[in-house]
C-alpha positions in Angstrom: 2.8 -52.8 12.3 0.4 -55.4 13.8 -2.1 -57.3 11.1 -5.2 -55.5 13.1 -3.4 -52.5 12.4 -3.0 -52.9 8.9 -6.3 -54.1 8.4 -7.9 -51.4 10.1 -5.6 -48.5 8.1 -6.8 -50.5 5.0 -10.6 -50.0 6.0 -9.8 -46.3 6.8 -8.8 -46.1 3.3 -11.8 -47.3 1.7 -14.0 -45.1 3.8 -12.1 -42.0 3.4 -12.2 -42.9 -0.5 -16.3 -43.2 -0.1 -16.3 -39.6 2.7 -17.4 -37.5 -0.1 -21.2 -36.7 -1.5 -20.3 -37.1 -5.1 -18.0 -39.7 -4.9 -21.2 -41.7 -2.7 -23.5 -40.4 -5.5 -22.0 -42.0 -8.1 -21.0 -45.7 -6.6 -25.1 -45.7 -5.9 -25.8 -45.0 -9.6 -23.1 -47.2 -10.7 -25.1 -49.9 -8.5 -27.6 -49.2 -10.9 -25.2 -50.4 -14.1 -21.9 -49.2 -15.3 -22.1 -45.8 -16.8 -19.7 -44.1 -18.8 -17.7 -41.1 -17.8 -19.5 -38.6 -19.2 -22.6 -39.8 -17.9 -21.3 -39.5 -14.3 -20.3 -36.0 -15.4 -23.7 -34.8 -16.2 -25.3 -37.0 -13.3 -22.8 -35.3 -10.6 -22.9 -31.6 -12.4 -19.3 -31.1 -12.3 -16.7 -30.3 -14.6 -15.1 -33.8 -16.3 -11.6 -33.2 -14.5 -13.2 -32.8 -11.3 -15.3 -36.0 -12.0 -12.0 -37.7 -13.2 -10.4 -37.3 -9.6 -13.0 -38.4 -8.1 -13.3 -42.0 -9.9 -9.5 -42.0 -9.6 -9.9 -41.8 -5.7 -12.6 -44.7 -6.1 -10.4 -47.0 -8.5 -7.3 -46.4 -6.1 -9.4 -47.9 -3.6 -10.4 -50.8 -5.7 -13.8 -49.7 -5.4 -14.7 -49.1 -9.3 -13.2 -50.6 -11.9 -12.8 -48.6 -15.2 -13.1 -50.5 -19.2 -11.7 -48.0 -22.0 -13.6 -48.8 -25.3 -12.8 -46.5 -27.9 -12.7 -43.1 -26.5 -14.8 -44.0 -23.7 -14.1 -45.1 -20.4 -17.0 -47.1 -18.5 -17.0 -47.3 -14.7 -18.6 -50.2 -12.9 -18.7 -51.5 -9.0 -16.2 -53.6 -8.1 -18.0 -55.2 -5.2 -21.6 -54.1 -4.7 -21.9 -55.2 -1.8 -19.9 -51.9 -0.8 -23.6 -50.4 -0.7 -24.7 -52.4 2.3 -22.7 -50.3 4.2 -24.5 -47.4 2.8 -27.8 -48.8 4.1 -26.2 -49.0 7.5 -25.5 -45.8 7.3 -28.8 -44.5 6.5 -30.2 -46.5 8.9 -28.2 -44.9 11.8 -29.1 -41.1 10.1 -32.6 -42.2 10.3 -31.8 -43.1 14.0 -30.2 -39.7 14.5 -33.2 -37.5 12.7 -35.9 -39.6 15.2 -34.1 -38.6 18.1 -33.7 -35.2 16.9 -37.5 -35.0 16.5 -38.4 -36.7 20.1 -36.2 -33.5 21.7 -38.8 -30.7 19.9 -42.0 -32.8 20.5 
């Protein structure tokens, strides 16, 4: 396998890791500060095994990181910067939504 190949596969990784509205929810509140698990539980709604997968997915991306202290486990970004792609993004669905509104005008 080439080195552009392997780089690429390892960028599809991270961005299937981040393809999922919960899993994006809660790397833009852990931009915010680390939170603990059972924050992210109540932020996100969902049950804790459910939320548990989901941080797994992140962390085997080496997107979060996870600290145990006790009997809690603390999430934090790994590299913020992550976000900026986020940005990007909602730059190009603003994009999209302006078009969509120039075809019914």
């Amino acid at each position: 396998m080439s080195d552009i190949t392997r780089k690429t596969e390892a960028r599809a990784e991270i961005l299937k890791a981040m393809a999922h509205p919960a899993r994006l929810f809660m790397m833009e509140e852990l931009a915010k500060g680390e939170r603990c698990v059972c924050e992210l539980r109540e932020m996100v709604g969902s049950d804790l095994s459910t939320v548990s997968k989901h941080l797994s997915v992140l962390r085997n991306a080496g997107l979060v990181e996870m600290d145990k202290r006790g009997p809690q486990v603390f999430y934090s970004l790994t590299t913020p910067c992550i976000l900026k792609f986020v940005d990007c993004i909602d730059a190009v669905v603003r994009s999209n939504a302006r078009k969509q509104l120039e075809l019914v005008q």
